[in-house]
C-alpha positions, 0 to 999 in steps of 0.5 A: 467424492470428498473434499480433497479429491474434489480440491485435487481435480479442481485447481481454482477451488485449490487456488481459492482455499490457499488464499482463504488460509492466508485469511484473504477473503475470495469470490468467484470470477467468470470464467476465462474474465478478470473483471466480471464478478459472478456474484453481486456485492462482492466485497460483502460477500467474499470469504474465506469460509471453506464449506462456502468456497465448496459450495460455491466451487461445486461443478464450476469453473470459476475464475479466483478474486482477492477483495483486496480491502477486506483482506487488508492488501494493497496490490500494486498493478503494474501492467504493460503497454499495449500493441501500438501504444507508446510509454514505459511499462508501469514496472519501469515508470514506477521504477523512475517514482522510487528512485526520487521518493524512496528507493525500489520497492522491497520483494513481496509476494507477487504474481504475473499477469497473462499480459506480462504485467505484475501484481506486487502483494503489500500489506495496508499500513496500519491507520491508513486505508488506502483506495483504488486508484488508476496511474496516479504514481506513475503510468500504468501503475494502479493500486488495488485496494479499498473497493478493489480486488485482483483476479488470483493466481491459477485464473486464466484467460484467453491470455494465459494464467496468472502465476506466483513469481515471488513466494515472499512473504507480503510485506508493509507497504513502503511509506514512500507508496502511502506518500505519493499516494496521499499527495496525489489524492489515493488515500483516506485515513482511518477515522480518528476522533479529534482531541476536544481542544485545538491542538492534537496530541502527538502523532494525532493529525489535524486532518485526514492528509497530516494523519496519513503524512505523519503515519507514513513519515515516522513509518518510515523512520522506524523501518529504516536500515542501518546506512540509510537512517540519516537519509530517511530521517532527514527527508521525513523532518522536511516533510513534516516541516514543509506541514509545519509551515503550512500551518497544517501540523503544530511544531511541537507534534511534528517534534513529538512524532519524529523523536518517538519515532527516531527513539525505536532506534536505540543509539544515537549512532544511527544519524549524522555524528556531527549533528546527532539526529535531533540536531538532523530533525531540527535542521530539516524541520527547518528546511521544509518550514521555510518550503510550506507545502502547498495545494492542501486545499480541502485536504488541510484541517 
């Protein structure tokens, strides 16, 4: 039998090679589980080396994994309350999050889960590496990413299958995410050599968390839709204010990366016309000074 009658009779190897094209690197489950690797070390190990997933496919049943990190995903699991437990389900309690942080998440490629939950596909912002964390935005609501992974779509259990809902694309992660993750301690920052003097260049951080505030902060400037500049702009200054009063971000950088980041615009229409948008940078950068941040602790540089 050659490889394509094989891959046509076996769905989770067809399920696997699919992955391994979009370059996200797989490995075996158990099966009928979504949380027994079959092989050790499996985020080293996992692939997306076709002639391997044959091999390792060949007369077996195995359930499909996505190492999340390696592939450079951040899965948002949302699952649903057990029989008998009480609280929303994780999709609404995140629901509840973006409407105060940052607005509902973007359509994205997504799977269903056999319990009813959803496993929302993002891209990991650049610079910013993100790890596994369990309801820290919202209940029931984990992130897969750093040391994690997902069982894939065509894995089943005794549940039922895990299917594609939203062929999406996957898109960038929202900052917002990266925000609230950073703050509640889900998230490291690539590591960065510091500059030899004290002060750091533009858009350099003093400390892993300013790293991951400016990244997400000025992120989210340059993603920002026309009708929703202002409001992004303004909310990103306090932030990066409330950093400046702590005494965790020099001023001028704060200035340097919110400007950089405005600038990607391209007309200065964009914000409030009767301030401009340095005139929107200064007023909130003020704001947010005069409302340090708190609780950096060992975070703060």
């Amino acid at each position: 039998m050659d490889h394509t009658d094989k891959t046509a009779r076996d769905p989770h190897l067809a399920w696997a090679l699919y992955l391994a094209r979009r370059g996200w690197p797989v490995f075996p489950l158990h099966p009928g589980t979504k949380n027994q690797p079959a092989v050790k070390d499996w985020e080293h190990r996992a692939t997306t080396d076709p002639a391997r997933l044959h091999r390792c496919w060949q007369g077996r049943k195995w359930n499909v994994a996505v190492a999340t990190g390696p592939a450079r995903l951040v899965v948002v699991d949302c699952d649903v309350p057990k029989p008998g437990q009480d609280g929303p389900a994780g999709a609404d309690a995140l629901a509840e999050v973006a409407a105060t942080r940052g607005g509902p998440l973007p359509a994205t490629w997504t799977v269903t889960t056999p319990s009813g939950g959803t496993h929302r596909y993002y891209l990991a912002p650049p610079g910013v590496r993100l790890r596994n964390s369990a309801g820290r935005i919202a209940p029931r609501v984990d992130i897969r990413a750093g040391g994690g992974y997902v069982a894939a779509p065509g894995s089943a259990t005794e549940q039922g299958v895990y299917r594609v809902t939203d062929e999406t694309d996957p898109v960038e992660l929202p900052a917002w995410v990266v925000q609230v993750c950073t703050e509640r301690a889900g998230v490291t920052a690539a590591r960065t050599t510091r500059p030899a003097t004290p002060r750091a260049r533009p858009g350099e951080a003093t400390s892993a968390y300013v790293a991951a505030v400016v990244a997400a902060e000025t992120a989210a400037i340059r993603a920002a839709a026309p009708g929703t500049r202002n409001d992004t702009l303004s909310r990103s200054a306090y932030a990066l204010g409330q950093l400046v009063g702590a005494h965790a971000l020099p001023e001028p950088d704060a200035l340097a990366a919110l400007e950089d980041a405005w600038a990607t615009w391209g007309d200065d229409a964009s914000a409030a016309k009767d301030l401009g948008p340095r005139g929107v940078i200064a007023t909130a950068l003020a704001a947010g000074k005069a409302n340090p941040r708190r609780n950096l602790g060992r975070t703060a540089a």
